[in-house]
N, C-alpha and C positions, 0 to 999 in steps of 0.2 A: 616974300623973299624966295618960299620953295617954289612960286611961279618962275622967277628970272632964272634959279638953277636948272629948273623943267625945262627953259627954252634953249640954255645953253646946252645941255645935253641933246638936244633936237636938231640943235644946228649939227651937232657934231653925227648925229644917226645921218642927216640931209649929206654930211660930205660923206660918210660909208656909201651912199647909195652910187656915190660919185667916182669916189677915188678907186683906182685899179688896188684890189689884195686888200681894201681896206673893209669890214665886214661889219654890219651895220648889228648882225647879233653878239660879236665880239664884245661891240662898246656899250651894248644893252646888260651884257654882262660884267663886264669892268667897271660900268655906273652902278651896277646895284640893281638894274629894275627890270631886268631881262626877265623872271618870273611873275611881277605884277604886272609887268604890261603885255603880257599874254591874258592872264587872266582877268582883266580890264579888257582887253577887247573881244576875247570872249564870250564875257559873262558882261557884257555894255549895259544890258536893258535890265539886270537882274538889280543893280544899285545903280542908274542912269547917273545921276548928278553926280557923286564918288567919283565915278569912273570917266564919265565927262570932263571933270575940273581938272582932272590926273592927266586925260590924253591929250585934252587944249594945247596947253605950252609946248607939248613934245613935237604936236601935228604942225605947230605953226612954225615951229624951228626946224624940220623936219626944210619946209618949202625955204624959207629962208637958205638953210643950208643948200638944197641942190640948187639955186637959181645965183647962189654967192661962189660957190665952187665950182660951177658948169662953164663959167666963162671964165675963171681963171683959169680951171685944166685944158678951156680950149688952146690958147696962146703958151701954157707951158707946156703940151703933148706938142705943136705945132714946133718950138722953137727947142725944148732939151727933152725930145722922147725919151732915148737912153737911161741920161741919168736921173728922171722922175720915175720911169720902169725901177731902175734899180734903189730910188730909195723905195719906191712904194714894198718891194720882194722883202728888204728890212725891214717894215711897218710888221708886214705879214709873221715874219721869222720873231720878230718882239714880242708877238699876243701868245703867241705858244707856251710858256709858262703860266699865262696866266686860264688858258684852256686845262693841261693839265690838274691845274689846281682845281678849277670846275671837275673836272671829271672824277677828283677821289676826295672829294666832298661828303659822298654821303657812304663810300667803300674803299676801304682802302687797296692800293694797287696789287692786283696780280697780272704774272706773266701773261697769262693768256687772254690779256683783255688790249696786248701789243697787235692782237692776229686780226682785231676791227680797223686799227691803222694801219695795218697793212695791205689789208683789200683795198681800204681806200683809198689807199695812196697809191694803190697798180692802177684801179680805176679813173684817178683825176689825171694818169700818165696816159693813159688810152686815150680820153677825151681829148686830150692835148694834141696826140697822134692825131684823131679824125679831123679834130682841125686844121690842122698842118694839112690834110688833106683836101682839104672842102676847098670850093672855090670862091672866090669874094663876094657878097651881094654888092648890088647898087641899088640906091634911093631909089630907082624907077621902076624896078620889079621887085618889091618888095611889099607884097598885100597886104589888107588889113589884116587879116586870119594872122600870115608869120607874126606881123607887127605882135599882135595878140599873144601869140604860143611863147614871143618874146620875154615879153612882160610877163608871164605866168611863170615862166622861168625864172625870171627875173627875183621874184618872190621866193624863192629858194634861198636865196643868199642876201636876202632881208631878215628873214625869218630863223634860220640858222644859222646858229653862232660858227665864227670859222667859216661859213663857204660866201665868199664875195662876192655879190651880185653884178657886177662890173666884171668880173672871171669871166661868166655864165655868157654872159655880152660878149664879148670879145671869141668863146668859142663859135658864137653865134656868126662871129663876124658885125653886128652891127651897132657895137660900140661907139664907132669915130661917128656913125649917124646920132645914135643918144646923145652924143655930146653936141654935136651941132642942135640937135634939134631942142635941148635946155639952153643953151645960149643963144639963140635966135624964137625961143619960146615957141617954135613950131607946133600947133594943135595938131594939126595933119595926121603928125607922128605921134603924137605924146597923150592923144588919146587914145586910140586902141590898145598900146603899150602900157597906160594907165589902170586899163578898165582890167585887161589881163592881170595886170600885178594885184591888183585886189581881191578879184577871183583866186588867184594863189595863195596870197597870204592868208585867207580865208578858208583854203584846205589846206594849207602845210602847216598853219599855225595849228590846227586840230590834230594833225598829224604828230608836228613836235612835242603839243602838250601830250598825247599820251605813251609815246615813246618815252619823252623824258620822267615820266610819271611811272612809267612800269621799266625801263632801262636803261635809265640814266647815265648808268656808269659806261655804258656798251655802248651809248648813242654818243656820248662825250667823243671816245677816244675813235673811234667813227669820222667824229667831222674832225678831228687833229688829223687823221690820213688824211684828209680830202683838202685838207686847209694846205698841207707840205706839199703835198706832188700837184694844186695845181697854180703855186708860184712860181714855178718852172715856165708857166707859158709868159711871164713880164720881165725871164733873164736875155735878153740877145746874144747873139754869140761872142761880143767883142769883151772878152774878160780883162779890160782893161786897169790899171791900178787905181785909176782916178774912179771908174764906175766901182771897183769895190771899196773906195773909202765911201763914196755915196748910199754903199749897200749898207755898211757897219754905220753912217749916220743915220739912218730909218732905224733899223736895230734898237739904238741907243735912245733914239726918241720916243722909240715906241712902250719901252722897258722904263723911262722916267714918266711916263705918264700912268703907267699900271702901278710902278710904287708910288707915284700921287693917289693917284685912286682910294689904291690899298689903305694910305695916310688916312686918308679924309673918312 
């Protein structure tokens, strides 16, 4: 039984890696297992089989999820950009409680641990600028190496709770390629972008575990900046009434699935 729970929660890490604002260490923290499965895949060879049996179900719903949700967000970015942009910005704005709560876990809040979300939230606004700035790629000039730096990016916002690796794509500009390239199963693309994300998770996961190990409370409220200011790049300008009922129904879904959570 804890195998079919492992794969459902896999499926659900597979659509973070997917969905825009949706953050793959969020839901590793809202599951419960955001700490063991770092150090499960850290520490793999030190209890092989343990850690083995534990990452199976996850890895395999993991592929399940992006190759299930790749082609449906093809056809829903295609047909209601908008309003999938704006429920996804209320997914995002719903995990934010339940980040806070991480973060004074193990201290309780003082003011001055608002001044980490605040950098980061100037800096996930800057990124947002340079993007606005940059110019488009296209599929034809786009080398293995970026492909690569891609994916290593990428791994950022796997690995860190709050920052969405689908964000990091889209500053990158080559998002609407990820997505083509999981729903048309493109190797071409989806390996070098692969080999990169491994290589990353593989130093960022060493990275978070000891940040979170010696700072936890600092490095929490950290990715709560970074998580708010860079939902800003999935709002379009059309504040229409309709895209903000769309916005409060992400919101609302996002917020009854954290008190399931919580429940269970």
């Amino acid at each position: 039984m804890n195998f079919i729970f492992d794969l459902f929660k896999g499926v659900a890490l597979g659509a973070g890696c997917i969905l825009p604002g949706i953050s793959s260490g969020v839901l590793c923290v809202i599951f419960g297992i955001y700490e063991k499965l770092v150090e499960s895949v850290l520490n793999i060879f030190k209890d092989f089989k343990k850690n083995f049996l534990f990452l199976l179900p996850i890895f395999i719903g993991i592929c399940i999820g992006v190759l299930i949700f790749g082609n449906i967000l093809k056809y829903l970015f295609v047909s209601f950009e908008d309003t999938i942009k704006y429920v996804f910005a209320g997914l995002i704005f719903g995990s934010i409680p339940s980040l806070f709560k991480e973060a004074n876990i193990k201290n309780n809040f003082r003011l001055h641990y608002i001044f980490y979300t605040i950098i980061t939230f100037l800096l996930a606004l800057f990124l947002i600028y340079l993007e606005s700035t940059m110019t488009s790629f296209s599929s034809y000039n786009i080398s293995f190496l970026f492909l690569f730096f891609a994916g290593f990016l990428m791994s950022i916002g796997v690995v860190f709770p709050g920052v969405s690796s689908t964000i990091i794509l889209m500053c990158l500009r080559v998002y609407g390629l990820y997505l083509e390239a999981i729903s048309s199963v493109n190797l071409h693309l989806l390996f070098p972008m692969g080999i990169g994300l491994i290589v990353g998770c593989i130093v960022f996961l060493n990275i978070i575990n000891f940040f979170m190990k010696k700072f936890h409370t600092q490095t929490m409220y950290s990715i709560i900046g970074f998580t708010l200011g860079s939902t800003f790049i999935l709002l379009p300008n059309n504040f229409s009434i309709t895209n903000i009922l769309f916005l409060i129904l992400g919101l609302i879904i996002s917020l009854f699935f954290e008190n399931f959570s919580l429940k269970k």
